[in-house]
C-alpha positions as CSV (number, residue, x, y, z in Angstrom):
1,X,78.9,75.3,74.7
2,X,79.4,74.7,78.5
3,X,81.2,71.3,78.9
4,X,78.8,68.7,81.6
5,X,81.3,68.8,84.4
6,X,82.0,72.5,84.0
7,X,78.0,73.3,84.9
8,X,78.4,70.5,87.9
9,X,81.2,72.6,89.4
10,X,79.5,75.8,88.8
11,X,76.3,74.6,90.4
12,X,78.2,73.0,93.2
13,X,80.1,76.3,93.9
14,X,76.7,78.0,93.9
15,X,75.0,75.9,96.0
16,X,78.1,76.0,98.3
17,X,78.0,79.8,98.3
18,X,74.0,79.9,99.3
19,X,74.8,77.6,102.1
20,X,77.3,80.1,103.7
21,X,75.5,83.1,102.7
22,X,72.6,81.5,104.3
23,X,74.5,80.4,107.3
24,X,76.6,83.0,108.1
25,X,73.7,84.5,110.3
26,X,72.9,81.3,112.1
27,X,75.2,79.6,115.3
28,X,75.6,76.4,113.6
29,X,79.6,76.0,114.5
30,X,80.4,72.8,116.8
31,X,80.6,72.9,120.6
32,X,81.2,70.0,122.9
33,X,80.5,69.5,126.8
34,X,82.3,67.2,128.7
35,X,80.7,66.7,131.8
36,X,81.4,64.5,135.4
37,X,77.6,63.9,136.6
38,X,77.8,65.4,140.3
39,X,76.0,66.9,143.2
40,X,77.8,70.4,142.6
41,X,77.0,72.6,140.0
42,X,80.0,74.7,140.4
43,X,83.4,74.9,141.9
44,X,82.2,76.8,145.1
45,X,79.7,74.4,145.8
46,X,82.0,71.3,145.9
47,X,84.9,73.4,147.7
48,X,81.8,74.2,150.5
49,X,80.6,70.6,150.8
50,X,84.4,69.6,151.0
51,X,85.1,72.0,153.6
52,X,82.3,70.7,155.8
53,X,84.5,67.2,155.7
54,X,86.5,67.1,159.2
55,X,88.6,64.4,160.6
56,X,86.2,62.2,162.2
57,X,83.4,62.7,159.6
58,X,81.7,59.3,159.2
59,X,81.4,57.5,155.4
60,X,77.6,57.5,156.0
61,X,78.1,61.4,156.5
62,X,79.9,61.5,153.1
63,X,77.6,60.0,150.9
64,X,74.9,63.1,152.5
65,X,78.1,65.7,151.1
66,X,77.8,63.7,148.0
67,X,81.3,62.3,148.5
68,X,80.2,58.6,147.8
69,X,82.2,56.6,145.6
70,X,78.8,54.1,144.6
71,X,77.0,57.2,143.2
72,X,79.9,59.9,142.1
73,X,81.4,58.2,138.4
74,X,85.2,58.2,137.7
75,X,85.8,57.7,141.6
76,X,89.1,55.5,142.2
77,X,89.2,53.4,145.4
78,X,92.4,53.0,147.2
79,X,93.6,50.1,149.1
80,X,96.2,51.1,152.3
81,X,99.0,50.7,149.9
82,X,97.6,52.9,146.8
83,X,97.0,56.0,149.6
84,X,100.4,55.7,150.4
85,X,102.1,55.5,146.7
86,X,99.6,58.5,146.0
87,X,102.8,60.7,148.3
88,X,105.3,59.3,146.0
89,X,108.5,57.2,147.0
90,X,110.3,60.8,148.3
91,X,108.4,60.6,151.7
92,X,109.3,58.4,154.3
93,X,106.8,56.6,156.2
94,X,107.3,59.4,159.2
95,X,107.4,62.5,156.8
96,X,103.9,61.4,155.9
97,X,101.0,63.1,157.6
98,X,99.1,61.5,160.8
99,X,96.0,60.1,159.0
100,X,98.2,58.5,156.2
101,X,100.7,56.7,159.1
102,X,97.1,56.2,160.5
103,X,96.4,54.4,157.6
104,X,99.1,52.4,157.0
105,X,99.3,51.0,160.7
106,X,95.3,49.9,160.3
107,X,95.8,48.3,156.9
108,X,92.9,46.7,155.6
109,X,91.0,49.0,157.6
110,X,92.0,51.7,155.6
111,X,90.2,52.8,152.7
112,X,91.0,56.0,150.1
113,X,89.0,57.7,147.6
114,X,90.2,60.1,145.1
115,X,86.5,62.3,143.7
116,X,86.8,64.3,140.4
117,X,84.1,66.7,139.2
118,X,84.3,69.1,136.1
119,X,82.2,70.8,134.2
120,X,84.1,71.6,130.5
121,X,82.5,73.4,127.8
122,X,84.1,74.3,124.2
123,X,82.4,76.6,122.3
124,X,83.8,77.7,118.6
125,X,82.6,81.0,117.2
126,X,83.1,83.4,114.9
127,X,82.7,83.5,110.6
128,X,80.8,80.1,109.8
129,X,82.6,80.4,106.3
130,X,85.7,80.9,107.8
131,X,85.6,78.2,109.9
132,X,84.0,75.7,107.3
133,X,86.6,76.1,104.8
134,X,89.7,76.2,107.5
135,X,90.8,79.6,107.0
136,X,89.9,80.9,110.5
137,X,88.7,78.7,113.6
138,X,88.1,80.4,116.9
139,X,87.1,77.9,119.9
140,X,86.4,79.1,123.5
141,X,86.8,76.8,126.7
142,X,85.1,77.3,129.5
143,X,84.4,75.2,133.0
144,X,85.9,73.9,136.3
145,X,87.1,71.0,137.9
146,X,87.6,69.7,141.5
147,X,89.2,66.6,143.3
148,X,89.7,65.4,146.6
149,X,91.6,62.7,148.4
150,X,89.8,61.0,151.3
151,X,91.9,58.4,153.4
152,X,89.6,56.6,156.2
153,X,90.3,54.6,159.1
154,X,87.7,52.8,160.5
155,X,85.3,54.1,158.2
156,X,86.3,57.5,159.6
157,X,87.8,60.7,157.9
158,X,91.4,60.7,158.8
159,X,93.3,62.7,156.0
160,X,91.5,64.6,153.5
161,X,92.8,67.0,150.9
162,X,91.8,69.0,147.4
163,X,93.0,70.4,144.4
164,X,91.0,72.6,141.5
165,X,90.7,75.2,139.3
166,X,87.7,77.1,139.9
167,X,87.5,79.0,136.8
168,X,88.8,77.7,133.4
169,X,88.9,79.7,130.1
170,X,91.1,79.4,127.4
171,X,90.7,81.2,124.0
172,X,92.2,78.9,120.9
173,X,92.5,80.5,117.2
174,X,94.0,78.6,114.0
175,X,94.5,80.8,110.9
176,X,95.1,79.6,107.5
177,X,95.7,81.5,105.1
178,X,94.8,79.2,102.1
179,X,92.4,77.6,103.7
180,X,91.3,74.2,102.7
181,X,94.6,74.3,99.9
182,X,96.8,74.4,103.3
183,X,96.6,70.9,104.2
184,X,97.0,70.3,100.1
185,X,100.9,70.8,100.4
186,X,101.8,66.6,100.1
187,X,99.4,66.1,97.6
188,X,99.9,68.8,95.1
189,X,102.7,67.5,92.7
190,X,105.9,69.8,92.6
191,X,107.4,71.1,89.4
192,X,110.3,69.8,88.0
């Protein structure tokens, strides 16, 4: 005779083993996006639209590149003092370049913006057992992500500069070997 909680195992274990059997065909492993809402859908086309930015390019002019701080999320506004702490204490007020002295002298005048797009997208793949019982997880990132500074003067472009990396793509793998039983080790008593 087959004790109660003996046939509740057995029948879990089945079930458990249908599942994955069953799943093991299908792309039902996690993935995450994290997106910055833009006007770009890609690196190129934010590097182009910042590239048409000159000195002298007007803030109305901006918000038509889809550099405008009221529509683009995550953008930080700078104040004359915030543009020039963003060169660090190392430069001197005449090491800095002529649109950030620019800025400085007009004070209030001045205006910064700092614009961040990305487009991130993780993607785990691979044996749905494996990676819902821990032994093997496989996760793929894809994406890119852009910035530019913008100092004005006057509601004018004065300084402008940007950083990115157009192509990101990292490949992640955890292995363990016991699986689930691996993160076990504190509660498992020892033997005396």
């Amino acid at each position: 005779m087959t004790h109660p909680t003996t046939q509740k195992a057995s029948a879990g274990l089945a079930l458990v083993a249908l599942l994955t059997s069953t799943l093991a065909g299908c792309t039902v492993l996690p993935s995450s996006n994290s997106n910055t809402p833009s006007p770009w859908a890609n690196y190129a086309e934010a590097k182009a639209a910042f590239d048409r930015i000159d000195t002298n390019t007007t803030k109305e002019a901006l918000v038509i590149l889809g550099f405008d701080p009221a529509s683009l999320p995550n953008t930080r506004v700078l104040n004359y003092v915030d543009v020039v702490n963003l060169f660090g204490s190392s430069f001197r007020l005449e090491d800095l370049p002529k649109g950030v002295k620019e800025c400085v002298s007009a004070r209030e005048a001045c205006q910064g913006y700092v614009l961040r797009s990305q487009t991130i997208k993780n993607q785990r793949d691979g044996n749905v057992a494996s990676d819902l019982f821990g032994f093997k997880k496989h996760t793929t990132t894809r994406g890119w992500e852009f910035s530019a500074t913008l100092v004005l003067v006057n509601n004018k472009v004065a300084y402008k500069l940007w950083n990115g990396t157009p192509s990101i793509e990292t490949t992640s793998r955890e292995t363990n070997p016991l699986g689930p039983m691996q993160s076990l080790g504190g509660v498992i008593p020892k033997p005396f």
